[in-house]
KOLTI-925792 format. One line per 3 residues: number of its first residue (from 1); their letters; for each residue x, y negated, z negated of N, C-alpha, C. Coordinates in Angstrom, 3 decimals. Atoms other than C-alpha are relative to their C-alpha. Layout:
BEGIN
NUM	A	X,Y,Z,X,Y,Z,X,Y,Z  ...
***
This chain:
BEGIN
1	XXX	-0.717,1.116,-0.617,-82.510,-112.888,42.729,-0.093,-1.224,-0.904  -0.533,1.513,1.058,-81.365,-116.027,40.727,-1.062,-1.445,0.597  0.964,1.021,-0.177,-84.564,-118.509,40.999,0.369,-1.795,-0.459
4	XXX	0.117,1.324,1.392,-84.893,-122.297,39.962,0.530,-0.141,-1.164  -0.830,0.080,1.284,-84.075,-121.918,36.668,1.362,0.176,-0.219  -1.803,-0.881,0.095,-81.000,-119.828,37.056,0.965,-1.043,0.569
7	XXX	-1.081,1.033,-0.565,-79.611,-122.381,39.681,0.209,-1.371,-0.689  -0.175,1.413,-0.018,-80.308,-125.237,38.206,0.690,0.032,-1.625  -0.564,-0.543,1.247,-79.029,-123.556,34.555,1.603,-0.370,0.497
10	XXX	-1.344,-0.863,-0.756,-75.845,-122.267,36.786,0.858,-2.195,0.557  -0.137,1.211,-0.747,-75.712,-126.607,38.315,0.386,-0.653,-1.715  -0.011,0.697,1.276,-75.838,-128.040,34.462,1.124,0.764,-0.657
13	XXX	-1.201,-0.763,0.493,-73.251,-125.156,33.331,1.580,-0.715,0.507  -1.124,0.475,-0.578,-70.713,-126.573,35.787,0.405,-1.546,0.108  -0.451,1.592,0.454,-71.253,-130.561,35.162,0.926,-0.060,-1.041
16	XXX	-1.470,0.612,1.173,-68.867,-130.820,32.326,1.621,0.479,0.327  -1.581,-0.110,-0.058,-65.921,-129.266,34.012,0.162,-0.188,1.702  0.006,0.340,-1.382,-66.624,-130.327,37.598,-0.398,-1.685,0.213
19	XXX	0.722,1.834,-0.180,-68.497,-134.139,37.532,1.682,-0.478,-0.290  -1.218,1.285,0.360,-65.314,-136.368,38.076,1.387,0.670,0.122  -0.983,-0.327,-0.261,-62.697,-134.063,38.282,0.596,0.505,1.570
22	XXX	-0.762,-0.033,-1.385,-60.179,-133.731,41.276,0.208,1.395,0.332  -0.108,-1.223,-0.121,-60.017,-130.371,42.920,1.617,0.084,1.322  -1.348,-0.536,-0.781,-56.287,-128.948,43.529,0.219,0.686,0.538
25	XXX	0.105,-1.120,-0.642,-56.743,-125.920,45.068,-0.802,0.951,0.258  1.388,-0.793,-0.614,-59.126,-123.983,46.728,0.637,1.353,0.354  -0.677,-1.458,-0.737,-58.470,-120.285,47.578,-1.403,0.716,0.631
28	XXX	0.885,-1.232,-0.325,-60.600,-117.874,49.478,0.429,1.118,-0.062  -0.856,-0.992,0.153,-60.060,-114.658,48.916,-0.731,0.953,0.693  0.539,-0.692,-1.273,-62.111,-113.208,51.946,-0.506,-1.379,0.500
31	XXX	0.651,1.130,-0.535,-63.871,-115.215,54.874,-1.021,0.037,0.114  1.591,0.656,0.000,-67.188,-115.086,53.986,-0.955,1.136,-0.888  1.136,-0.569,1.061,-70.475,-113.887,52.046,-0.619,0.771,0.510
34	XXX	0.790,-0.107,-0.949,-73.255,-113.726,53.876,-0.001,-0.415,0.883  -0.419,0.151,-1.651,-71.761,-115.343,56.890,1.137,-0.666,-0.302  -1.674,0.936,-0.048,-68.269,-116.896,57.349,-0.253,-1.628,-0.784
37	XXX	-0.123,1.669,0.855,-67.267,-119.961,55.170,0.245,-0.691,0.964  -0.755,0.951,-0.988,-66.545,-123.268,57.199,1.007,0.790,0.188  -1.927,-0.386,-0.468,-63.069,-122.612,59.065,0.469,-1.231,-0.910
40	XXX	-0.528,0.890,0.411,-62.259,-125.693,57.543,0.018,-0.758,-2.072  0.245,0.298,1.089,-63.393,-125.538,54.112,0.758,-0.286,-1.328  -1.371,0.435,1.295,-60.037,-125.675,51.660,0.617,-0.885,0.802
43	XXX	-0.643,1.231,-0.312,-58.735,-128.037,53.639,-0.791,-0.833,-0.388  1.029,0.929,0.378,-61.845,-130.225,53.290,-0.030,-0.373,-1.176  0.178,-0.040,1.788,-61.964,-129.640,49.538,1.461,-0.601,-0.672
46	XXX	-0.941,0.313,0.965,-58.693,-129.679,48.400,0.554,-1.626,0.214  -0.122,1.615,0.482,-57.842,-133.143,46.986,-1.153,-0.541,-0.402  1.457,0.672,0.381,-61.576,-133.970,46.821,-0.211,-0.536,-1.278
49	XXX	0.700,0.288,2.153,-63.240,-135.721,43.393,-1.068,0.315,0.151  1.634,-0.741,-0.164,-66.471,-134.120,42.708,-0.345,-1.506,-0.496  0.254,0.932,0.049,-68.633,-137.279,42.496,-1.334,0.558,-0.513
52	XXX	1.559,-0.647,1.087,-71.731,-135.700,41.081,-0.781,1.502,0.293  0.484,-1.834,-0.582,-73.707,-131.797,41.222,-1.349,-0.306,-0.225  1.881,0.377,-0.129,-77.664,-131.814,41.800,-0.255,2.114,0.545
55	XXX	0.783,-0.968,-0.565,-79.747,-128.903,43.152,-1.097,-0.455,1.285  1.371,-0.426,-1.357,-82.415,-128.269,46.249,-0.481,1.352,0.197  0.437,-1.215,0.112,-84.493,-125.530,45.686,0.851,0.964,-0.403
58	XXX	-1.053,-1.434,0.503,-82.347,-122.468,45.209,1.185,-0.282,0.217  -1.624,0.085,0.278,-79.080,-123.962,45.980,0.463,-1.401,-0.340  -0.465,0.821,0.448,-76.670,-125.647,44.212,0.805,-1.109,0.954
61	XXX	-0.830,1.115,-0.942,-74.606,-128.961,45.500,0.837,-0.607,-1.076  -1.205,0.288,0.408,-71.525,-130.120,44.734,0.930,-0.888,0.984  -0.151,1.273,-1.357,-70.932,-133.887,46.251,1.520,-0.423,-0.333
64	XXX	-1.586,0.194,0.407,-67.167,-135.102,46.704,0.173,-1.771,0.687  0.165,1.561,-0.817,-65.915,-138.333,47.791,0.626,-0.207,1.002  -0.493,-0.718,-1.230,-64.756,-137.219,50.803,-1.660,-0.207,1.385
67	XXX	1.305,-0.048,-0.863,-68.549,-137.676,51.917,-0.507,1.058,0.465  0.699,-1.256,-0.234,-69.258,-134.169,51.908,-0.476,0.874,-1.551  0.463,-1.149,0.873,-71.423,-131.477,49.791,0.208,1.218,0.575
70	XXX	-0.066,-2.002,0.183,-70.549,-127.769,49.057,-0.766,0.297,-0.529  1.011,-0.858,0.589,-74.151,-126.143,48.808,0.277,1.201,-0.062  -0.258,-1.746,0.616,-73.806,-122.783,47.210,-1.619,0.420,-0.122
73	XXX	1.285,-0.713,-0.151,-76.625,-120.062,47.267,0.222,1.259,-0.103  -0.322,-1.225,0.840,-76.347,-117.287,44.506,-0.287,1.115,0.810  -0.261,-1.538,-0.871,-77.673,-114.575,46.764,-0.755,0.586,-1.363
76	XXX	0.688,-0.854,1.057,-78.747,-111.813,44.638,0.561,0.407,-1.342  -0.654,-0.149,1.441,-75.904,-111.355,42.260,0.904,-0.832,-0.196  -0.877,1.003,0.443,-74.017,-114.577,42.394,-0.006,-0.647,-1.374
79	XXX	-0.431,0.707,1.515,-72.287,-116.315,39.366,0.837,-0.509,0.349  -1.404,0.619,-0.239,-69.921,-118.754,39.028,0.623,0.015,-1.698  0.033,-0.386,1.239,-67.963,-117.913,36.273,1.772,-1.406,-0.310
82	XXX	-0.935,1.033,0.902,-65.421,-120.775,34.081,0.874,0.776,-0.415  -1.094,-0.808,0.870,-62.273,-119.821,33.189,0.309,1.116,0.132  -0.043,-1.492,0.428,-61.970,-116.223,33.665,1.127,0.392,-0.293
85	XXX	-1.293,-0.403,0.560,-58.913,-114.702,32.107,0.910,0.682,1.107  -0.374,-0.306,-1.138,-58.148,-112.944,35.347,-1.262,0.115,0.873  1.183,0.349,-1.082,-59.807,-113.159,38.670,-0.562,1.827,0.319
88	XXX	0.312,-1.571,-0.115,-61.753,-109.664,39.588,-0.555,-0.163,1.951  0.008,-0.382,-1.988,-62.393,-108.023,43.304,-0.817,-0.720,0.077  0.946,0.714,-0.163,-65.507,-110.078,43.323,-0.385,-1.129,-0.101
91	XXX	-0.183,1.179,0.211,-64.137,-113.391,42.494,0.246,-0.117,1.673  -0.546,0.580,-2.171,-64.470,-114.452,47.005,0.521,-1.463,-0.088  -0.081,0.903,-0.183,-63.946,-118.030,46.132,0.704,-0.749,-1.285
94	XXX	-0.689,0.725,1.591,-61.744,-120.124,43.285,0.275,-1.465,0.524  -0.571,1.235,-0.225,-61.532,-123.731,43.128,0.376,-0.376,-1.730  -0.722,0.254,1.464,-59.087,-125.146,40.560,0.503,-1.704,-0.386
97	XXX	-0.183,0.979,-0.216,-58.739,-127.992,39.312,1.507,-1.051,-1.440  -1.266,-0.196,0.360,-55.939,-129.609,37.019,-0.331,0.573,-1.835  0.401,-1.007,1.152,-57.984,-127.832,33.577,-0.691,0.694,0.261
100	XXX	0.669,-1.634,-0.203,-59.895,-125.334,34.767,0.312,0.603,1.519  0.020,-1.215,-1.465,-60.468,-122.461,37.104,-1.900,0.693,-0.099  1.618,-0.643,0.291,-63.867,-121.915,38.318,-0.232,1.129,1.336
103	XXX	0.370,-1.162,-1.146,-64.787,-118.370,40.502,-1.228,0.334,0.379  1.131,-0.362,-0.578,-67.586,-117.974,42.713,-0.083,1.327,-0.188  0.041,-1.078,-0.109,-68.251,-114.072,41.797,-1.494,0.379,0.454
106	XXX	1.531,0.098,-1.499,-70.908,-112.679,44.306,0.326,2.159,-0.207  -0.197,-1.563,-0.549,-70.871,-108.308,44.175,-0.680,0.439,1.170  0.567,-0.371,-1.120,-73.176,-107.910,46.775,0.089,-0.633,1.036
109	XXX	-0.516,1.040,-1.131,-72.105,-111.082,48.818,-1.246,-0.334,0.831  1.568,0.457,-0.745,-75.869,-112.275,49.538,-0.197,-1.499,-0.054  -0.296,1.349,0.153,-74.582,-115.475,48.469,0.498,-0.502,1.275
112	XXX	-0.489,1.094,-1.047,-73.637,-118.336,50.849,1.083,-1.557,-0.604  -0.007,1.352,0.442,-71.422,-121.474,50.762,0.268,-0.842,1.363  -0.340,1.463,-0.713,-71.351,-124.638,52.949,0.035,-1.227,-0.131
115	XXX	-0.335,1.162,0.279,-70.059,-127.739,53.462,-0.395,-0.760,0.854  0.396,1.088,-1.006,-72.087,-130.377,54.683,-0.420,-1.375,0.061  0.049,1.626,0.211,-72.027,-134.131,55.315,-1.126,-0.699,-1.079
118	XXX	1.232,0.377,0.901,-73.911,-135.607,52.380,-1.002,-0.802,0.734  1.250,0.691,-0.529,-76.079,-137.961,54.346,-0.478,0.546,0.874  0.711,-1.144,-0.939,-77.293,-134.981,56.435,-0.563,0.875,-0.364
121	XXX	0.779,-1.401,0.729,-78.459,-132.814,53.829,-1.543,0.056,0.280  1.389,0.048,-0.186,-81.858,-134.141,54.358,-0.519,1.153,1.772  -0.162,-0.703,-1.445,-81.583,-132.722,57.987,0.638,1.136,0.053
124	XXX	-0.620,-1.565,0.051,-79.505,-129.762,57.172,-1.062,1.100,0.590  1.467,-0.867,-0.188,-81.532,-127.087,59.064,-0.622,1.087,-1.785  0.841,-0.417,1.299,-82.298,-125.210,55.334,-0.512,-0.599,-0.448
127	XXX	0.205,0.988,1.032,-83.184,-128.247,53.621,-1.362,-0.884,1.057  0.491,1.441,-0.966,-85.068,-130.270,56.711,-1.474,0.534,-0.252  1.528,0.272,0.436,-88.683,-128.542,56.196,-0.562,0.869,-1.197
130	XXX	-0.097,-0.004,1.159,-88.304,-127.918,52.472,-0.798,-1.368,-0.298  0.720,0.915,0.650,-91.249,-129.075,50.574,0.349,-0.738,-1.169  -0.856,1.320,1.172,-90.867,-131.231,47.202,-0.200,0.940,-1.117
133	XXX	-0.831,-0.885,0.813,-89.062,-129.856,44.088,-1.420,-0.007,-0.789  0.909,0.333,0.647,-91.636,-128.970,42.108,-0.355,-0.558,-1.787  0.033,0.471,1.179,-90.531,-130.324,38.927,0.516,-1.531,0.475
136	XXX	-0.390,1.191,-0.347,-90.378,-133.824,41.136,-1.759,-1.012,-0.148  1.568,1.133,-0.413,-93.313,-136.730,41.510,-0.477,0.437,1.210  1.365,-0.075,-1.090,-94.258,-135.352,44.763,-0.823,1.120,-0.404
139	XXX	0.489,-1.787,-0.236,-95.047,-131.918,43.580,-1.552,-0.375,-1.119  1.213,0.359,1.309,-98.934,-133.228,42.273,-1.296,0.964,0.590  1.302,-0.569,-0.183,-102.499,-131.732,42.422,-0.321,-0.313,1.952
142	XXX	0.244,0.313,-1.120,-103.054,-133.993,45.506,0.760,0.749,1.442  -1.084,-0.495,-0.207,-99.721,-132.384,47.474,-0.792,1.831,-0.003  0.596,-1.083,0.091,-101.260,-129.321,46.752,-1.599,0.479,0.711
145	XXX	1.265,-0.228,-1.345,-104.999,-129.594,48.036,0.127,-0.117,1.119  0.097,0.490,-1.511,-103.728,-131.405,51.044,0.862,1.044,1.170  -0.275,-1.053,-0.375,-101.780,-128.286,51.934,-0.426,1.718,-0.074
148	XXX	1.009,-1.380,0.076,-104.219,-125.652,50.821,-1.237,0.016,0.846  1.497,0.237,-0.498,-106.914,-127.410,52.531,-0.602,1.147,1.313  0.391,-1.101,-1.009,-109.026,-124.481,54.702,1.005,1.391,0.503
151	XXX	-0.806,-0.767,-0.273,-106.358,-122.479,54.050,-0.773,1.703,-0.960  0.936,-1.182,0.645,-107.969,-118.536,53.571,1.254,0.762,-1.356  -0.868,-1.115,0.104,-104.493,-116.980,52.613,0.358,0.008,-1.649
154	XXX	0.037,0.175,0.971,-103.942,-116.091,49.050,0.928,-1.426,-0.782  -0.695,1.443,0.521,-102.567,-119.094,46.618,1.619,0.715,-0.381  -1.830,-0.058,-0.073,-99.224,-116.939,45.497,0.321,-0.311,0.560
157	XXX	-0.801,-0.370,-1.195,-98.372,-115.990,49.113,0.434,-1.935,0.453  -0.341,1.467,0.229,-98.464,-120.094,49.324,0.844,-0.460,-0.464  -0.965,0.407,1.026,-96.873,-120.892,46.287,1.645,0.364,0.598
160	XXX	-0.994,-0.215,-0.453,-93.976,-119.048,47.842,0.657,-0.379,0.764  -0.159,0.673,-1.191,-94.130,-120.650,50.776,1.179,-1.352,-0.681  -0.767,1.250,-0.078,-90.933,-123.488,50.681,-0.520,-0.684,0.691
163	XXX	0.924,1.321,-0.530,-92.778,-125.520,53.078,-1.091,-0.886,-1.049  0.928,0.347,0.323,-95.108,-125.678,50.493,0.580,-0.726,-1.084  -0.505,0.019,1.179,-93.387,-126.065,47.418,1.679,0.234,0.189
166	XXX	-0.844,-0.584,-0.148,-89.704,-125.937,46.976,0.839,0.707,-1.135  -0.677,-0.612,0.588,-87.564,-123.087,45.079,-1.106,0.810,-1.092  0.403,-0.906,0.784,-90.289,-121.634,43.331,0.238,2.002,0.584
169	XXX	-0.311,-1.653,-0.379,-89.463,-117.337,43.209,-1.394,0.985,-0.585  1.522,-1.001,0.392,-91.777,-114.522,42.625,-0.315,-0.203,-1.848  0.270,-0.280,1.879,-91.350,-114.260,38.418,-0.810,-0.743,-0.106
172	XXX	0.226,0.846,0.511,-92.066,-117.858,37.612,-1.564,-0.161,1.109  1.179,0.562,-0.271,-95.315,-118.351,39.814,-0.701,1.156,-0.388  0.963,-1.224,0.890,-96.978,-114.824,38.501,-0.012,-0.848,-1.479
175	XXX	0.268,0.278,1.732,-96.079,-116.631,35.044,-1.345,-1.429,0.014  0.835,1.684,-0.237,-97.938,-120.154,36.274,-0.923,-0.083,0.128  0.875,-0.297,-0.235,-100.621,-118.528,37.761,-0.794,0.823,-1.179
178	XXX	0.603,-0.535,1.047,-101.351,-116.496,34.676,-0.365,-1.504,-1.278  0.298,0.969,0.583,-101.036,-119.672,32.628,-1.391,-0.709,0.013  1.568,0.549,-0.842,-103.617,-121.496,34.996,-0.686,1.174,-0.067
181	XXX	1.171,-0.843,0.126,-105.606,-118.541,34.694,-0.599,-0.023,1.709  0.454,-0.075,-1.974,-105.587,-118.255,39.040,-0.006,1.175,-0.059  0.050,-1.223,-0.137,-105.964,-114.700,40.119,1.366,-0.549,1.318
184	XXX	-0.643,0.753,-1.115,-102.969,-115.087,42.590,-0.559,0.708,1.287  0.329,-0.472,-1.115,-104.995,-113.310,45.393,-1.514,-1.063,-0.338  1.885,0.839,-0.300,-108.025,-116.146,45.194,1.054,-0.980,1.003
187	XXX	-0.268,0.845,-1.479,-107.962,-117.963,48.861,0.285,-1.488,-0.676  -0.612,1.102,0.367,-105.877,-121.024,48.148,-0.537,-1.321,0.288  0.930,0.531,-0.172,-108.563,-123.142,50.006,-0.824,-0.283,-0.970
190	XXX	1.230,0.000,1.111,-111.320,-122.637,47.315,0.579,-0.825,-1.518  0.192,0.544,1.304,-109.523,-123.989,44.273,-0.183,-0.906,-0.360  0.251,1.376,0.103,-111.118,-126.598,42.680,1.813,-0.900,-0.156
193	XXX	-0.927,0.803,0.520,-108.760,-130.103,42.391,0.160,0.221,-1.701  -0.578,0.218,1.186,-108.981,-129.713,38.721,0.907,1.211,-0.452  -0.808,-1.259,-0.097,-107.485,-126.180,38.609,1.344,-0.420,0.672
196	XXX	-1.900,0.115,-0.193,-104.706,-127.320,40.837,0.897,-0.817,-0.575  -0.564,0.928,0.816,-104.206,-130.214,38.287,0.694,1.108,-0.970  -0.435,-0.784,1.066,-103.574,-127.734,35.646,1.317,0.739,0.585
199	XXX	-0.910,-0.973,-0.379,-101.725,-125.227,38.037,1.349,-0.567,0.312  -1.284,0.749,0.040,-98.984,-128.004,38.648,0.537,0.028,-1.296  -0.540,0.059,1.207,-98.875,-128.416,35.085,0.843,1.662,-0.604
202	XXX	-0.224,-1.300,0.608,-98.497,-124.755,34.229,1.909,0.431,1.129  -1.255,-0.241,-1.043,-95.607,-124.721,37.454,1.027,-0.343,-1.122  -1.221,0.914,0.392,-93.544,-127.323,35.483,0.101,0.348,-1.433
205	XXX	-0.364,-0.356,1.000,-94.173,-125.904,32.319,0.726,1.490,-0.516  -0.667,-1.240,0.083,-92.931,-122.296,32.815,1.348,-0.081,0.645  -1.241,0.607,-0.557,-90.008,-123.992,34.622,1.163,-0.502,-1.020
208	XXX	-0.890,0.364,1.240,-88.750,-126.030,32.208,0.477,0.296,-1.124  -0.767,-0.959,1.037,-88.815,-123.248,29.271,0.659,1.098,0.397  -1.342,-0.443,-0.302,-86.765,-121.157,31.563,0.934,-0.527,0.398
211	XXX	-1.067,0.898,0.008,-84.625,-123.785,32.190,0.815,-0.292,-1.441  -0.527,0.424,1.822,-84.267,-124.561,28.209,0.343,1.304,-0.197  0.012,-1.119,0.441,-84.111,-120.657,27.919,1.787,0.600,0.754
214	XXX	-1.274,-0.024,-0.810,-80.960,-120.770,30.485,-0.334,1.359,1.016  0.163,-0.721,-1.234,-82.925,-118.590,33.231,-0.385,1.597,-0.883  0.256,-1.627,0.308,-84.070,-115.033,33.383,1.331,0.900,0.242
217	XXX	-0.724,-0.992,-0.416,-81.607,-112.144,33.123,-0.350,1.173,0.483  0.064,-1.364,-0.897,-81.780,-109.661,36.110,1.249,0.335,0.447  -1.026,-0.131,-0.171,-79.352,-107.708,36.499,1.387,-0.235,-0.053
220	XXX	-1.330,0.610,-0.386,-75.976,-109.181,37.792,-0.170,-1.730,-0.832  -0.081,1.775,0.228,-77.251,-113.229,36.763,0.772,0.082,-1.268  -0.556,0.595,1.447,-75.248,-114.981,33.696,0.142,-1.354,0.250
223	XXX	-0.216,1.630,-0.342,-74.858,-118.556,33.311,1.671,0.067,-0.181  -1.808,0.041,-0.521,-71.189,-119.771,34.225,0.802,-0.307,-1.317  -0.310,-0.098,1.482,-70.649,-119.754,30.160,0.374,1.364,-0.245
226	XXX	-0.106,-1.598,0.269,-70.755,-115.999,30.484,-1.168,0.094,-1.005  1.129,-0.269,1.164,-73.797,-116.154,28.007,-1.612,0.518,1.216  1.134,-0.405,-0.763,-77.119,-114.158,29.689,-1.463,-1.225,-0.260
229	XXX	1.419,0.782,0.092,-80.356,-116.413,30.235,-0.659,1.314,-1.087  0.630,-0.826,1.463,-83.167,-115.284,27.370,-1.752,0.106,0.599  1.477,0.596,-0.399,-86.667,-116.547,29.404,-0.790,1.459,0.190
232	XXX	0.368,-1.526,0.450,-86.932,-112.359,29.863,-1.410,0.380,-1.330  0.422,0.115,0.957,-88.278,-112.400,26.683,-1.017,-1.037,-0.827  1.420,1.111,0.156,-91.142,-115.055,26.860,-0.629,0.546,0.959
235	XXX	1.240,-0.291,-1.091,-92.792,-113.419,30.188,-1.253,0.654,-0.952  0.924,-0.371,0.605,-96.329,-112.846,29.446,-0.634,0.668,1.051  0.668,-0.719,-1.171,-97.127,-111.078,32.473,1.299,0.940,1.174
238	XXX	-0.517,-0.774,-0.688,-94.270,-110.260,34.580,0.937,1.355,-0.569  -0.787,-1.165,0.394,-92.504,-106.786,34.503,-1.277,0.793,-1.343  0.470,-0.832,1.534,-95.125,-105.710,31.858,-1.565,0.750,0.177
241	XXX	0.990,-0.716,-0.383,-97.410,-103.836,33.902,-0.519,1.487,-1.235  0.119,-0.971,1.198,-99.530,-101.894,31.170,-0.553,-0.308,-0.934  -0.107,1.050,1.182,-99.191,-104.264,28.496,-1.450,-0.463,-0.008
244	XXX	1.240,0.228,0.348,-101.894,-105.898,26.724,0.656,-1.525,0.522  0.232,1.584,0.133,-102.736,-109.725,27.786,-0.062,-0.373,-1.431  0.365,0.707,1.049,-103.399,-112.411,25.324,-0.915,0.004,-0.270
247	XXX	1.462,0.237,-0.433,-106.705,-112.618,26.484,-0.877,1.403,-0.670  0.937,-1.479,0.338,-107.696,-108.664,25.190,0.010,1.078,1.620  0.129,-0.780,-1.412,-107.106,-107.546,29.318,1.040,0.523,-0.464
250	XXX	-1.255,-1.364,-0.413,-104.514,-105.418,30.428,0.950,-0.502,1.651  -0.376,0.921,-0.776,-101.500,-106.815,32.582,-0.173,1.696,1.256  0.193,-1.078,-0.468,-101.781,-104.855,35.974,1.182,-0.656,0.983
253	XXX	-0.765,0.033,-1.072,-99.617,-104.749,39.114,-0.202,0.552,1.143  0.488,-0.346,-1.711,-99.954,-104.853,42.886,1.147,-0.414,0.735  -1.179,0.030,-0.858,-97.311,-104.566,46.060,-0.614,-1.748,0.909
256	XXX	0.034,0.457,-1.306,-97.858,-107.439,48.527,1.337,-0.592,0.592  -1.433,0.139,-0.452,-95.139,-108.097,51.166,0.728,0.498,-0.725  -1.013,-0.491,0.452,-92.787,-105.892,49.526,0.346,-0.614,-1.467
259	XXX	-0.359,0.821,0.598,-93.118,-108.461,46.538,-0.329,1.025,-1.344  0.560,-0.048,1.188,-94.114,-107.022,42.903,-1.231,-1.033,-0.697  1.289,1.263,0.725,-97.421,-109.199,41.669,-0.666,0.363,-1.436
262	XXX	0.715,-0.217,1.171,-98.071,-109.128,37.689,-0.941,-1.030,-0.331  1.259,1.303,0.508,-101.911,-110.699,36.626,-0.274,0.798,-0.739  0.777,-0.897,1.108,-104.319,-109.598,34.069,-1.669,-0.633,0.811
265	XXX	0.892,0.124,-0.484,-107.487,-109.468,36.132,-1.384,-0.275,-1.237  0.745,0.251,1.204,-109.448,-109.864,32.870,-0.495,-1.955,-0.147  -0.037,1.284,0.477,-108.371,-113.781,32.634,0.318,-0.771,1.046
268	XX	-0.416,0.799,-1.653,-107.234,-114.479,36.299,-1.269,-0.235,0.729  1.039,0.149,-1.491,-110.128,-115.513,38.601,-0.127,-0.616,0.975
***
């Protein structure tokens, strides 16, 4: 599934042919993803000026001056793809504007889009008890103890937690936690403050070189350039159950919740 990086790759792909321009036509080409689009949504849109694109955790936004945002939410194999030479069965959504053509393509349709009043996003029920981005000023050491505090349950299963944190996905906190050198099954209670100083740092730093890297490629993802993210190819732990650590361990792998978990019990504690 298309994490942080990917969206916010997929949000920076589409500023140069969306920020400022007027949108002429909207098409759907079914009524819905993962649940029905507004009823009202090409009407809403068309004529709109995009007035600026941001992110919130895993989905993108796309503000108009109309006083509404279209949050999008890749789903598992969403892309939005620029330009395409022709539209394909899996293009559900096209907005056009008077130089481009941009297609929401979704194959499995796990994606979502809605349109909702910009000064409500805060309240949007997805968005309303969404913790802080973690490549923001709230996301600090302190933010972190004061929500781990007496807490037994491991620090991933946390990390995952959006209440806790927002938009981090499974890859990138196995990579953060290996960084910090956490075992991600040590009780999230126990870690010292200076460990969770670091473990913020290590969040925002495996973030931002798959962000510079333009996201991981699984599967279906591409950035809306058509060019594949590369960050694949820097993991030092995930997918590489087997593998040797840095450290001289051996990376290993465990199920919880249905999730995949790569550490190197050698250097994690």
């Amino acid at each position: 599934m298309p994490e942080l990086p990917e969206v916010e790759t997929t949000v920076r792909g589409l500023e140069p042919v969306l920020d400022g321009a007027r949108i002429e036509r909207v098409t759907l080409r079914r009524g819905d993803l993962r649940r029905p689009f507004p009823p009202d949504l090409g009407q809403r849109l068309t004529g709109a000026r995009v007035t600026g694109l941001g992110r919130r955790a895993k989905y993108g936004l796309i503000d108009t001056d109309r006083g509404d945002t279209l949050v999008f939410h890749l789903g598992m194999s969403g892309r939005w793809r620029i330009d395409p030479e022709e539209l394909g069965k899996h293009d559900h959504f096209v907005l056009e504007t008077a130089q481009h053509r941009l297609a929401l393509n979704d194959a499995r349709r796990f994606g979502s889009l809605d349109l909702v009043p910009t000064d409500g996003l805060a309240q949007w029920p997805a968005f309303a008890a969404l913790g802080p981005e973690p490549l923001g000023p709230d996301f600090d050491a302190a933010h972190l103890a004061a929500a781990f505090e007496d807490r037994i349950a491991p620090v991933k299963a946390l990390l995952l937690d959006q209440r806790v944190v927002a938009g981090l996905g499974n890859i990138y906190v196995c990579e953060a936690l290996h960084l910090a050198r956490i075992a991600p099954t040590h009780p999230a209670g126990s870690i010292a403050r200076v460990r969770l100083a670091r473990l913020v740092e290590t969040v925002r730093e495996v973030l931002e070189a798959a962000i510079r890297a333009g996201g991981s490629t699984l599967r279906d993802y591409a950035r809306p350039d058509g060019e594949l993210g590369y960050f694949a190819k820097e993991w030092r732990v995930y997918g590489r159950e087997g593998e040797p650590c840095d450290c001289g361990g051996r990376v290993e792998r465990r199920v919880d919740s249905g999730r995949s978990t790569f550490w190197c019990p050698r250097c994690q504690k």
